[in-house]
N, CA, C and O of each residue as an XYZ file, in Angstrom:
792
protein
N      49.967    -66.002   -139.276
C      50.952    -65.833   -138.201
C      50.236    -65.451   -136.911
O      49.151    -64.871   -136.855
N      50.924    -65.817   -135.962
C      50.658    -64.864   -134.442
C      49.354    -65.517   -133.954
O      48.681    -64.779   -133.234
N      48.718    -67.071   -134.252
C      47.297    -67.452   -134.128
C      47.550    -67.115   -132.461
O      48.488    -66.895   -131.694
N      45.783    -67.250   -132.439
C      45.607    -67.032   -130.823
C      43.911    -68.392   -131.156
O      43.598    -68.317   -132.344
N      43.243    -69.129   -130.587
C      42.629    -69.912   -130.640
C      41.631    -70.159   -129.477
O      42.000    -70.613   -128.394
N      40.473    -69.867   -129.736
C      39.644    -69.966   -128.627
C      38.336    -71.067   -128.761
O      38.196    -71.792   -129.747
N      37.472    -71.058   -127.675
C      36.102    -72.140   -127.935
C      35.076    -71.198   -127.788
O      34.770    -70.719   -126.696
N      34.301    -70.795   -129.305
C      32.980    -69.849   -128.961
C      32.231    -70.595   -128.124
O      32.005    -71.786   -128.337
N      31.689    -69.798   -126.869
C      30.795    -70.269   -126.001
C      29.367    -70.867   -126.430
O      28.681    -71.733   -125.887
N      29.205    -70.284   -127.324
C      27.188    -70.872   -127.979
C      27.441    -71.322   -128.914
O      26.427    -71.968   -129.179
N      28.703    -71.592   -130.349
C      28.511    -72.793   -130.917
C      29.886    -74.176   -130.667
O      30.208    -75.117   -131.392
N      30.301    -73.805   -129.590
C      31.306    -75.025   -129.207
C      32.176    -75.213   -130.602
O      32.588    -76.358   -130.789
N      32.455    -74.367   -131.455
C      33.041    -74.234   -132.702
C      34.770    -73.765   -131.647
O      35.110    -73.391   -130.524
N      35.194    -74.024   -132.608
C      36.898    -73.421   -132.183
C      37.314    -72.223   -133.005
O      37.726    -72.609   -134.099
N      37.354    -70.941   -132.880
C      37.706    -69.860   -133.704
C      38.756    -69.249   -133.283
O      38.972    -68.862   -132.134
N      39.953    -69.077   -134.934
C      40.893    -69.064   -134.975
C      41.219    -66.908   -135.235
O      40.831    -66.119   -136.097
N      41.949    -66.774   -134.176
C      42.239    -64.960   -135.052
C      43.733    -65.223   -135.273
O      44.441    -65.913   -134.539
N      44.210    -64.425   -136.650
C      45.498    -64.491   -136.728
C      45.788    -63.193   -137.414
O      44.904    -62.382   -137.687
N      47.191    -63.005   -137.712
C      47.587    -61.888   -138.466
C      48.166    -62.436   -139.912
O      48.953    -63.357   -140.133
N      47.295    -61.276   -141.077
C      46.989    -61.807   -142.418
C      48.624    -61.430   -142.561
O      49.353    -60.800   -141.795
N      48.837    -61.923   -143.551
C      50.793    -61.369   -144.601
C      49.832    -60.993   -145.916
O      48.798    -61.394   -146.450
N      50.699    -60.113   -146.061
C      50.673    -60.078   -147.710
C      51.655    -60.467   -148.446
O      52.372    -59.703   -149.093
N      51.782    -61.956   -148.391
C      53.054    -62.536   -148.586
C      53.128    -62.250   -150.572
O      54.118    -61.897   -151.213
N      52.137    -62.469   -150.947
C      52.245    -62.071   -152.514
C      52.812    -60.886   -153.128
O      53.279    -60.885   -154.267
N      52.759    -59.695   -152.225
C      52.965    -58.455   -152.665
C      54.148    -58.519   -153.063
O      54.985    -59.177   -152.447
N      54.558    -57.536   -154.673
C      55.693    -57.900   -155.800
C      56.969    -56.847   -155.030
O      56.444    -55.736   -154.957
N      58.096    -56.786   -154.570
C      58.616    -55.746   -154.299
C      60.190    -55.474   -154.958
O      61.135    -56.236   -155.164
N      60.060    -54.538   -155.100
C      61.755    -54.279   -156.335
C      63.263    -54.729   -155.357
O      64.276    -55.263   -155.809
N      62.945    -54.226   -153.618
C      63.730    -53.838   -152.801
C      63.473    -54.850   -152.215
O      62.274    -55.024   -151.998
N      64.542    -56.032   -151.666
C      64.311    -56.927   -150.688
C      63.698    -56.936   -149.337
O      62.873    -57.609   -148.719
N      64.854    -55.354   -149.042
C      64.581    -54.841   -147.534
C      62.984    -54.418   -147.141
O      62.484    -54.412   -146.016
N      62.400    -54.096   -148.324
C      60.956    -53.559   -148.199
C      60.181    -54.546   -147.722
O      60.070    -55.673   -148.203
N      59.322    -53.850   -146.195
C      58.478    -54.812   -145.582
C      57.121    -54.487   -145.434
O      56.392    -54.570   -144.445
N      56.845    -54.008   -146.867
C      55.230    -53.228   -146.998
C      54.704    -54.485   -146.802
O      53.606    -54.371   -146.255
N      55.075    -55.919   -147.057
C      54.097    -57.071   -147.271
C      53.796    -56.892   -145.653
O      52.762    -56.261   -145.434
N      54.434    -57.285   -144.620
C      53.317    -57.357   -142.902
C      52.635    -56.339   -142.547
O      51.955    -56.270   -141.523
N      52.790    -55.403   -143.457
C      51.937    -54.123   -143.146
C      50.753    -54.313   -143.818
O      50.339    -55.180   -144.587
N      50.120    -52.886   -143.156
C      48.143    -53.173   -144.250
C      47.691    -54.517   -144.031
O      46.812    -54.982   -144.756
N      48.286    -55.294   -142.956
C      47.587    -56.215   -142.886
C      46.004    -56.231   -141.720
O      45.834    -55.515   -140.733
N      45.249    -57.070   -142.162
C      44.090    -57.191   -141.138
C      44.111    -58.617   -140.185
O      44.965    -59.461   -140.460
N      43.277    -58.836   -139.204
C      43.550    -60.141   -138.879
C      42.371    -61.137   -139.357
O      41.232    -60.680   -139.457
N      42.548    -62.065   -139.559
C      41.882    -63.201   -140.272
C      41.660    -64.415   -139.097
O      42.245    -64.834   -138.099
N      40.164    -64.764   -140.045
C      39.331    -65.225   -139.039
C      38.848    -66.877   -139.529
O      38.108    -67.033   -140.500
N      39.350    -67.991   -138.759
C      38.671    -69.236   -138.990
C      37.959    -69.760   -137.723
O      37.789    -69.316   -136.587
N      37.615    -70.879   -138.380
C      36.417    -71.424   -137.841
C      36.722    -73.267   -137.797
O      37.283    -73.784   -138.763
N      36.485    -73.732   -137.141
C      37.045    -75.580   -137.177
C      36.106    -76.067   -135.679
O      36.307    -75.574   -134.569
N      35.368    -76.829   -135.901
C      34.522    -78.284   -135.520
C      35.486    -78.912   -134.590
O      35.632    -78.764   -133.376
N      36.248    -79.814   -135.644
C      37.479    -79.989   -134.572
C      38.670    -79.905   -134.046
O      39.111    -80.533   -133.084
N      39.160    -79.155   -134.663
C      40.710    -78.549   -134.597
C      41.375    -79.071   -135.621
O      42.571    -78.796   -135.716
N      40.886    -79.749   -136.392
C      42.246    -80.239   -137.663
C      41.440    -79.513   -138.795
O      42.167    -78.851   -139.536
N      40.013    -79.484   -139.119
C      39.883    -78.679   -140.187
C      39.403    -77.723   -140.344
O      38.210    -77.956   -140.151
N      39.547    -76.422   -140.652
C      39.482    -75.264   -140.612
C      38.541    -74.455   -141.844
O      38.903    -74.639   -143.006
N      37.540    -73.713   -141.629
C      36.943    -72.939   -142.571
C      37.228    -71.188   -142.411
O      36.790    -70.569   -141.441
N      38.049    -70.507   -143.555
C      37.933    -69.669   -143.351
C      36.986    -68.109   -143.455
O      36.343    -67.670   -144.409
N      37.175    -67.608   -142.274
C      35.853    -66.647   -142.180
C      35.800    -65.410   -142.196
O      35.208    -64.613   -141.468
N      36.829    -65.205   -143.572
C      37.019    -63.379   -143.305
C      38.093    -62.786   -142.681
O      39.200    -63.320   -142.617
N      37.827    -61.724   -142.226
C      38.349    -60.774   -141.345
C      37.387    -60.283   -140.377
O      36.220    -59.980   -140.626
N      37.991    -60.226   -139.215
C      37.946    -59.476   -138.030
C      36.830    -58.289   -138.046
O      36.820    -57.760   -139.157
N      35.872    -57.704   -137.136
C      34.734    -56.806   -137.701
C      35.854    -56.143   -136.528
O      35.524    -56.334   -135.358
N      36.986    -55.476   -136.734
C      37.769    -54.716   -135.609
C      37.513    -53.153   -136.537
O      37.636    -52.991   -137.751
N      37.025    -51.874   -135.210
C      37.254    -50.417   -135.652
C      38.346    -50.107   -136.137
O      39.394    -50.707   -135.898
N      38.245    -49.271   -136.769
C      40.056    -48.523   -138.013
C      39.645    -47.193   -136.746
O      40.441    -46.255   -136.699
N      38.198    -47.159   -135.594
C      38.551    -45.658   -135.133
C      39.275    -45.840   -133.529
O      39.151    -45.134   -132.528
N      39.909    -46.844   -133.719
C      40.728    -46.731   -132.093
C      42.377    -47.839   -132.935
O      43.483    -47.795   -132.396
N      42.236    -48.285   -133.621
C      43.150    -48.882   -134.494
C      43.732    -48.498   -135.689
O      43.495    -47.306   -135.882
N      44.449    -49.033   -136.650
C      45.008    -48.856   -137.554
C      45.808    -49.269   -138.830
O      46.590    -50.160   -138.500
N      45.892    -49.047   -139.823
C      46.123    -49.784   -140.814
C      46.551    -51.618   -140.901
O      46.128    -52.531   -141.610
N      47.349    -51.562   -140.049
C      48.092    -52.254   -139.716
C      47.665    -53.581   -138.539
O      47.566    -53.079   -137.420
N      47.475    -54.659   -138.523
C      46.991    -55.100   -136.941
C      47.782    -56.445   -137.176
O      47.786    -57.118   -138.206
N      48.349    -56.650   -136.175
C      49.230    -57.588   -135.660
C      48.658    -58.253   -134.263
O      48.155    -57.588   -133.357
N      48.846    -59.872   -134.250
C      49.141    -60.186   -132.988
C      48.069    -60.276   -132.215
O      48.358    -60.111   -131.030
N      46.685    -60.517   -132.462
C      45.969    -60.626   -131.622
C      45.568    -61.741   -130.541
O      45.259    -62.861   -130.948
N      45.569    -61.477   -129.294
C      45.633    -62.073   -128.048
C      44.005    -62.200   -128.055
O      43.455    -61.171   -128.448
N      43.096    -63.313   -127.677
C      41.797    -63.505   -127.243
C      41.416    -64.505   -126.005
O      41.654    -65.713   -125.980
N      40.899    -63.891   -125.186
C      40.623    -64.375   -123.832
C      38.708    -63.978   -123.395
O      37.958    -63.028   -123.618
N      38.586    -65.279   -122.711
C      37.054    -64.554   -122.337
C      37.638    -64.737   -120.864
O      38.428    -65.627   -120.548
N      37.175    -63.849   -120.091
C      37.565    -63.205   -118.902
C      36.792    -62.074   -118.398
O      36.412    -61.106   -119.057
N      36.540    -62.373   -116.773
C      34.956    -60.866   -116.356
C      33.852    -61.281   -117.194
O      33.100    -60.314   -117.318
N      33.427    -62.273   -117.815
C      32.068    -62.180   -118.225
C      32.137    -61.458   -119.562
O      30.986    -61.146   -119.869
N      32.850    -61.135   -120.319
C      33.332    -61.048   -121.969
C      33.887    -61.705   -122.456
O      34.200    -62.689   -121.787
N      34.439    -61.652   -124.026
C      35.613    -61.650   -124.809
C      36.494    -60.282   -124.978
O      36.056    -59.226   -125.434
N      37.581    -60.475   -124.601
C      38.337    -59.272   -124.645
C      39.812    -59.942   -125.575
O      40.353    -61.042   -125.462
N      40.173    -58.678   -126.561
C      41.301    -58.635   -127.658
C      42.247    -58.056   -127.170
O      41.847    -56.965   -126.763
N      43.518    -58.216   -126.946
C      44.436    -57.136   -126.931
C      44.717    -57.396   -128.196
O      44.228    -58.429   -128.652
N      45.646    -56.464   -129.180
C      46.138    -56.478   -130.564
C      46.937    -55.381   -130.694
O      46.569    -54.538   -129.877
N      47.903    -54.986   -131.374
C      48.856    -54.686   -131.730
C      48.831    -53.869   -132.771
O      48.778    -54.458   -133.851
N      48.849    -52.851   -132.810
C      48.901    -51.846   -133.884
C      49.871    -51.172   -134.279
O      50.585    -50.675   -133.408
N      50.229    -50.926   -135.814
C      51.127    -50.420   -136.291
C      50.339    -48.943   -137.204
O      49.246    -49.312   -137.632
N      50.544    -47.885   -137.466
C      49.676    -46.734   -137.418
C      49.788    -46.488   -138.767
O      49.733    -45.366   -139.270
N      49.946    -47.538   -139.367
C      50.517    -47.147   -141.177
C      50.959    -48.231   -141.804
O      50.934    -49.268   -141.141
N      51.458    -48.301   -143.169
C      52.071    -49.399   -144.232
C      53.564    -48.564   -144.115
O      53.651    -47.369   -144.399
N      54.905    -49.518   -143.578
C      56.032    -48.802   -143.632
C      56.775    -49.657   -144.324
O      56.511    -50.857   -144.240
N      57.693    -49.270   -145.023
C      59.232    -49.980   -146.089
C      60.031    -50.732   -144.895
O      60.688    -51.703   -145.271
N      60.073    -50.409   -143.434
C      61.024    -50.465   -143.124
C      60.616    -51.319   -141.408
O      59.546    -51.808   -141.045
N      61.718    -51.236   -140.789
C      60.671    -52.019   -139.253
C      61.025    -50.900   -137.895
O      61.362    -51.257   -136.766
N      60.823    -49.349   -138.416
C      60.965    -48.504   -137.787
C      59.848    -47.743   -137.062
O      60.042    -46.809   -136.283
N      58.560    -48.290   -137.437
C      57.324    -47.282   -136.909
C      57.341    -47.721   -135.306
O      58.017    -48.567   -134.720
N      56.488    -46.953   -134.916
C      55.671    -46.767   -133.760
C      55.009    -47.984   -133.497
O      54.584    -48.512   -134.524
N      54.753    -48.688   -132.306
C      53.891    -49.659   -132.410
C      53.061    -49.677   -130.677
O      53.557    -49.202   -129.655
N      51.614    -50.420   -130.808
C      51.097    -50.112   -129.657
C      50.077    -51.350   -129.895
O      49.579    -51.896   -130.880
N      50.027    -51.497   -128.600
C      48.450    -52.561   -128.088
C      47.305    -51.534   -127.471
O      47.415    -50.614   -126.661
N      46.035    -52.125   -128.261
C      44.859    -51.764   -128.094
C      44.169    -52.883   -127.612
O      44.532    -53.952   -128.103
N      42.873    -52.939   -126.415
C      42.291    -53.619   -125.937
C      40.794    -53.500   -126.358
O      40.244    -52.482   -125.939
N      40.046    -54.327   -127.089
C      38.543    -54.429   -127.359
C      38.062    -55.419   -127.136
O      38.725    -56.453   -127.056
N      36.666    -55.368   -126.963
C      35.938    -56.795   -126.478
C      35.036    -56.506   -127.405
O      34.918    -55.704   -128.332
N      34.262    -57.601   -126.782
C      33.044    -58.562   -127.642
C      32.160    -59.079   -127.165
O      32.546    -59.291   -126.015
N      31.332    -59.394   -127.244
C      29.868    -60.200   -126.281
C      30.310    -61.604   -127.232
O      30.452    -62.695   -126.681
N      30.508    -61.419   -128.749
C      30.224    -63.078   -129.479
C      31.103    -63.688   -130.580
O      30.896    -64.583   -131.400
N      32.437    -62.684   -130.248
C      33.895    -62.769   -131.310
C      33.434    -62.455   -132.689
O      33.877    -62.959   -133.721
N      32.297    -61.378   -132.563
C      32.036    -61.001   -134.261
C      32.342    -59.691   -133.933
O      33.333    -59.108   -134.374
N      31.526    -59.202   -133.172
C      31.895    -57.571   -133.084
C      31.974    -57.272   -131.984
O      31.344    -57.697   -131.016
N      33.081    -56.201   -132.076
C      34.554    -55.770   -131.497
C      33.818    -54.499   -131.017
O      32.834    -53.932   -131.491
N      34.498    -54.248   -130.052
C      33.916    -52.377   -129.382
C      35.362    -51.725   -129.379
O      36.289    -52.066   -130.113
N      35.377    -51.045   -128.728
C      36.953    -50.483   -128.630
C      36.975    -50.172   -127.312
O      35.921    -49.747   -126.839
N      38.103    -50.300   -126.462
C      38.585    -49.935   -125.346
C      40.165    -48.690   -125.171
O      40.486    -47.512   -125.332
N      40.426    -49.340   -124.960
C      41.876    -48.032   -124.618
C      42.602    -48.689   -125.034
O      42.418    -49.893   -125.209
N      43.931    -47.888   -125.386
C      45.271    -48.115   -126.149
C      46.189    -47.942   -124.578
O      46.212    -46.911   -123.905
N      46.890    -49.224   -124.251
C      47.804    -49.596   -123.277
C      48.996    -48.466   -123.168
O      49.832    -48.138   -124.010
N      48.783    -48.007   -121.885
C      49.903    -47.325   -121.868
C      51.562    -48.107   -120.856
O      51.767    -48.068   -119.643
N      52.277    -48.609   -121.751
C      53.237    -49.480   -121.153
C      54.697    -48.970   -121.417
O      55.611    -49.703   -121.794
N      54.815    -47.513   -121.153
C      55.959    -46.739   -121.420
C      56.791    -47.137   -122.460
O      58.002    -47.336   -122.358
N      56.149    -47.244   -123.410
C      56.918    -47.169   -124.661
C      56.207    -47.423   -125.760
O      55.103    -47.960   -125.847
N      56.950    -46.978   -126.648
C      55.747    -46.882   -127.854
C      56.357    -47.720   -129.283
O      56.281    -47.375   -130.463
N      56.926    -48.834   -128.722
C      57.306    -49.775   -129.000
C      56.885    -51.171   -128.636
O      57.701    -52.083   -128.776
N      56.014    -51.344   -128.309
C      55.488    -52.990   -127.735
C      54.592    -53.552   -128.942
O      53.953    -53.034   -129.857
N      54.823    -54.709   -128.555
C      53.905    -55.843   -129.652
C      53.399    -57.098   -128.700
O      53.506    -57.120   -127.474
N      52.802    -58.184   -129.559
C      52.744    -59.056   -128.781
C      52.306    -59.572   -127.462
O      52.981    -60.231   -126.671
N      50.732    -59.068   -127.304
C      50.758    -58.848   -125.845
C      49.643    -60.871   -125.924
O      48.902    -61.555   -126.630
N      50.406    -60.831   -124.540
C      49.918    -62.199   -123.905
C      49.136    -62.005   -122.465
O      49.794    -61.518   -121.546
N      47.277    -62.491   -122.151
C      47.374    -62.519   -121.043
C      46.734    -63.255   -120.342
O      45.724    -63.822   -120.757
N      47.234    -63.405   -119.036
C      46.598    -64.696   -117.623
C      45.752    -63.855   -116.635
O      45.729    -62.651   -116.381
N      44.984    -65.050   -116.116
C      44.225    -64.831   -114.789
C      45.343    -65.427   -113.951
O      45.878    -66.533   -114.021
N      45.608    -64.116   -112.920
C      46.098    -65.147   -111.522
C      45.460    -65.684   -110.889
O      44.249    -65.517   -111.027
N      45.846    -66.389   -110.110
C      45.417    -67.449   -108.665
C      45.184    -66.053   -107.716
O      45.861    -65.027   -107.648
N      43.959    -66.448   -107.026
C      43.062    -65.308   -106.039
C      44.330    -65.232   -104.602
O      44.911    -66.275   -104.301
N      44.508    -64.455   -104.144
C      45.164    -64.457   -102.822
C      44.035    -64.388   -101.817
O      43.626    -63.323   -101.356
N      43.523    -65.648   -101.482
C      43.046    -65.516   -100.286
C      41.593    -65.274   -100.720
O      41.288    -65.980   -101.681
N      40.656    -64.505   -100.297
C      39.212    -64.020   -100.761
C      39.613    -63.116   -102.064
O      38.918    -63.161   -103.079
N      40.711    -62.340   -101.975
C      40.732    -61.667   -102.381
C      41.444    -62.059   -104.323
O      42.463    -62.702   -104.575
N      40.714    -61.569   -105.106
C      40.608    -61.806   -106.992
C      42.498    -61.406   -107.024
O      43.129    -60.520   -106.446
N      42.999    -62.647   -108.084
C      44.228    -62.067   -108.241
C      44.324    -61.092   -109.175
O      44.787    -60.043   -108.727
N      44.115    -61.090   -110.022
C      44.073    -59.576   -111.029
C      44.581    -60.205   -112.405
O      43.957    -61.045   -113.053
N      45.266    -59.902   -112.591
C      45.970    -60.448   -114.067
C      46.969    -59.605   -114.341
O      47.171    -58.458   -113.941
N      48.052    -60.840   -115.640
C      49.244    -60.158   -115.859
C      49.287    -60.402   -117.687
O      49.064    -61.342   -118.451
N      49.635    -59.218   -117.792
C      49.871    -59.048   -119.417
C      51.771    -59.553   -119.638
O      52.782    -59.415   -118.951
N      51.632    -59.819   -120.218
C      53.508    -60.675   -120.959
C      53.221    -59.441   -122.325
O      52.157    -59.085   -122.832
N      54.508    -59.055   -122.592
C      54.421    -58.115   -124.140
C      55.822    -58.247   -124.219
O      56.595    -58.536   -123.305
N      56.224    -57.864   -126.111
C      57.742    -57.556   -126.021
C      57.438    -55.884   -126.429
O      56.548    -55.466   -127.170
N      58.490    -55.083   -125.685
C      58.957    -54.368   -125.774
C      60.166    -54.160   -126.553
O      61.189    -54.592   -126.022
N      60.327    -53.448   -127.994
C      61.267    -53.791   -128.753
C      62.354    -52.382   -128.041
O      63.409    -52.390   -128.673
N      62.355    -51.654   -127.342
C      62.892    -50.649   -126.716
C      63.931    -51.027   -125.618
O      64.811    -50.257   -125.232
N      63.717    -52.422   -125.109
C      64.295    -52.662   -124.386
C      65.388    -54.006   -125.106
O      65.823    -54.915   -124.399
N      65.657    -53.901   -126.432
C      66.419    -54.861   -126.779
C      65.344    -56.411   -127.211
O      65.650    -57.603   -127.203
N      63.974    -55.679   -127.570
C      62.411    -56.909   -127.189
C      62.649    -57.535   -126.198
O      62.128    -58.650   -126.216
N      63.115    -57.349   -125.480
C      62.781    -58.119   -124.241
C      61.217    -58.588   -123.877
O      60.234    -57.974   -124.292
N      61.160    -59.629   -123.139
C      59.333    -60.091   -122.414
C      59.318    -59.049   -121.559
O      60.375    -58.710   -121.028
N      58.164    -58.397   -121.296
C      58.089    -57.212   -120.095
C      56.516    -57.826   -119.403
O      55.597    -58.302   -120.070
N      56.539    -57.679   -118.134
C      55.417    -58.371   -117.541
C      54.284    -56.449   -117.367
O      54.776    -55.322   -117.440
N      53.227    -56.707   -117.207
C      52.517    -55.511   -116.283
C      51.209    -56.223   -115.869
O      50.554    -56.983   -116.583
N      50.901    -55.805   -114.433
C      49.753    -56.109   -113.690
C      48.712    -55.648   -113.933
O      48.884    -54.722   -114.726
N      47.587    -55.788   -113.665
C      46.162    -55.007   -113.839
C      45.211    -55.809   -112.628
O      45.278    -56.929   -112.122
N      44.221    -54.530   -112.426
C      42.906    -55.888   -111.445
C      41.621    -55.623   -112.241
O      40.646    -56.363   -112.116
N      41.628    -54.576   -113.049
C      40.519    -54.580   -113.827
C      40.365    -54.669   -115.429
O      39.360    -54.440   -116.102
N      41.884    -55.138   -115.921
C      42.083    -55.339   -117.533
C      42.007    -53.934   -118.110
O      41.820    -53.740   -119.312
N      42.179    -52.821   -117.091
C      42.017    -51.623   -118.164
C      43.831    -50.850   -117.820
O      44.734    -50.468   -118.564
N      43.652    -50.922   -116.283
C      44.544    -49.808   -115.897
C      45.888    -51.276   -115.669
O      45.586    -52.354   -115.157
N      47.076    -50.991   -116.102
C      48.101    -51.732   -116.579
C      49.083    -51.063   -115.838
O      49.172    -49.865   -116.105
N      50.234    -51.716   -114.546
C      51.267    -51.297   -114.203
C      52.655    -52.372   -114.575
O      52.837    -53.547   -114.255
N      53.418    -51.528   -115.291
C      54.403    -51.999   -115.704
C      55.246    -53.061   -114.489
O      55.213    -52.610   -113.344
N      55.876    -54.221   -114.648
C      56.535    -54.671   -113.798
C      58.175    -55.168   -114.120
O      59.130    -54.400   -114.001
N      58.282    -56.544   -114.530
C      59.286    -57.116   -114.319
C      59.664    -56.946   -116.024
O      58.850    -56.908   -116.947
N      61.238    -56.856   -116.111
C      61.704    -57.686   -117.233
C      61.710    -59.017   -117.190
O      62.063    -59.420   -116.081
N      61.462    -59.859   -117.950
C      61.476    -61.062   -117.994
C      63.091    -61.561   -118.456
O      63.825    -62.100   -117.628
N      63.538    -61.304   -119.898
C      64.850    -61.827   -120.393
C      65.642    -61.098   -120.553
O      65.071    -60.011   -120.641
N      66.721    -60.961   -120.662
C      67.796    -60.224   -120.722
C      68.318    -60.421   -122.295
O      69.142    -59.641   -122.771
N      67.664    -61.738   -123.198
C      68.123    -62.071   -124.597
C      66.475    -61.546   -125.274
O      65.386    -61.638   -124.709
N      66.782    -60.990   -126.653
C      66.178    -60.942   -127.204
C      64.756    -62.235   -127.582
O      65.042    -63.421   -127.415
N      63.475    -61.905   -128.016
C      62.172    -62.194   -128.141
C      61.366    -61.836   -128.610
O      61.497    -60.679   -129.010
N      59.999    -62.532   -128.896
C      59.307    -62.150   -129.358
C      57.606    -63.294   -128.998
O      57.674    -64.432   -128.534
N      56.635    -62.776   -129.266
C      55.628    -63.564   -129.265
C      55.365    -64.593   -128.222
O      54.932    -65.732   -128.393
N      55.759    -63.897   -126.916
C      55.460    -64.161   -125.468
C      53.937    -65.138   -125.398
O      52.896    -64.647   -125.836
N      53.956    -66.215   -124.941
C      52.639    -66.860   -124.431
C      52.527    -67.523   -123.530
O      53.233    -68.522   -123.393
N      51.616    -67.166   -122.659
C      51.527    -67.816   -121.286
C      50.259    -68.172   -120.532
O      49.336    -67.358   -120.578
N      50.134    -69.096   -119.964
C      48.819    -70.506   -119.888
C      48.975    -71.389   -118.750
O      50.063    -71.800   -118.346
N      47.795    -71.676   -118.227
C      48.202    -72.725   -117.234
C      47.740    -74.038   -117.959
O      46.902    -74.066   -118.861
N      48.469    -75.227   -117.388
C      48.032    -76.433   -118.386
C      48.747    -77.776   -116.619
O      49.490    -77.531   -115.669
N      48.229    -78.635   -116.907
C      48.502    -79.856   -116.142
C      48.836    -79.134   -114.612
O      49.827    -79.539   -114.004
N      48.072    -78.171   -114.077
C      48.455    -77.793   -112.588
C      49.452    -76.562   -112.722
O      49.735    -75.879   -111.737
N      50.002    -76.295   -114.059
C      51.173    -75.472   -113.613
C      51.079    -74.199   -114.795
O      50.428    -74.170   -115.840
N      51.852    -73.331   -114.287
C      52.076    -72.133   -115.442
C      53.195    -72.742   -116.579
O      54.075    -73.600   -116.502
N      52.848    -72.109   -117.356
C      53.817    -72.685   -118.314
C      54.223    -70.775   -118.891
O      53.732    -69.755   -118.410
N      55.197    -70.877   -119.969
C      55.666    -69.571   -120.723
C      56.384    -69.880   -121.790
O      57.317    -70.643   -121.536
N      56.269    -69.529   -122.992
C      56.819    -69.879   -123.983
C      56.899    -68.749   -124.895
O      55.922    -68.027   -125.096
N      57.979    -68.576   -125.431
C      58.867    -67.143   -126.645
C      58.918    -67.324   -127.351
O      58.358    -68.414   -127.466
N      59.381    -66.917   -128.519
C      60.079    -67.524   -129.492
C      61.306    -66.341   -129.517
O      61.128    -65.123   -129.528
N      62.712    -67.128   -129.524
C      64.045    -66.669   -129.474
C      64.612    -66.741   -130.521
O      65.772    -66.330   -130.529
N      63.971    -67.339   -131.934
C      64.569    -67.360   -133.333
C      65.423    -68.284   -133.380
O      66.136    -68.215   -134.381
N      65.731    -69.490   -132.399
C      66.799    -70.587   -132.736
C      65.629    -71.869   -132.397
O      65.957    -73.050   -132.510
């Protein structure tokens, strides 16, 4: 679930991060959603985009993260690879925990450093998506993170940054429920895409 898909720079390979299920796990209680929990994110590898070798898991710290990792976003941007990802702080029965994005980079999409845990007034977000803007003028546009905020009904919530660390909250995006915000420029233009469950 949740792929994010990039081109390693030194082997022109295509590497895939996603979030593992434990779709096997036996459970007595329907409602029980220990299976998306304890999950790690999982790692392929593909030549050319149709066939895929898989490569593990993620070399991501458990000491700025947590049981749980959802949703990872990968961008090379500033002269790195940088992760946002999604953390859940435990294995829960239920879809009530705490949830948060953490930001780490990479020099070579093997190993991960740790950066800071996003502070985006609420401690409810998932799903974070992010762009380079268009420069105003001489001046660097900065970038914008897309996340849902499940606090606000999940709504898309936008926040700005100019250095990928320090994050100011901005716009609501929808007024209808969402999830798994992604956003890209492609043929000249921005594009944005959700998923709304229909």
């Amino acid at each position: 679930a949740d792929a994010a898909t990039v081109q390693d720079r030194k082997t022109g390979e295509w590497v895939m991060f996603y979030t593992n299920r434990r779709a096997d796990l036996a459970m007595d209680d329907p409602k029980d959603v220990r299976w998306v929990h304890g999950t790690a994110i999982g790692v392929a590898r593909s030549k050319d985009g149709a066939h895929w070798t898989y490569g593990g898991t993620a070399n991501i710290p458990a000491s700025c993260t947590g049981k749980t990792l959802w949703a990872p976003e990968v961008q090379w941007l500033a002269g790195q690879w940088h992760m946002w990802l999604t953390v859940v702080p435990g294995v829960f029965r239920d879809w009530n925990a705490p949830r948060f994005i953490v930001h780490l980079t990479s020099p070579d999409l093997k190993q991960w450093s740790c950066g800071e845990r996003l502070d985006l007034g609420s401690d409810r977000v998932i799903d974070a998506s992010v762009l380079a803007l268009p420069p105003k003028g001489k001046t660097p546009g900065g970038y914008r993170l897309f996340f849902n905020d499940e606090r606000q009904n999940k709504a898309i919530v936008t926040a700005d940054s100019n250095d990928l660390i320090h994050w100011t909250v901005r716009d609501r995006l929808t007024q209808t429920p969402g999830e798994g915000p992604k956003a890209f420029r492609w043929k000249g233009k921005y594009c944005f895409i959700s998923a709304a469950w229909k």
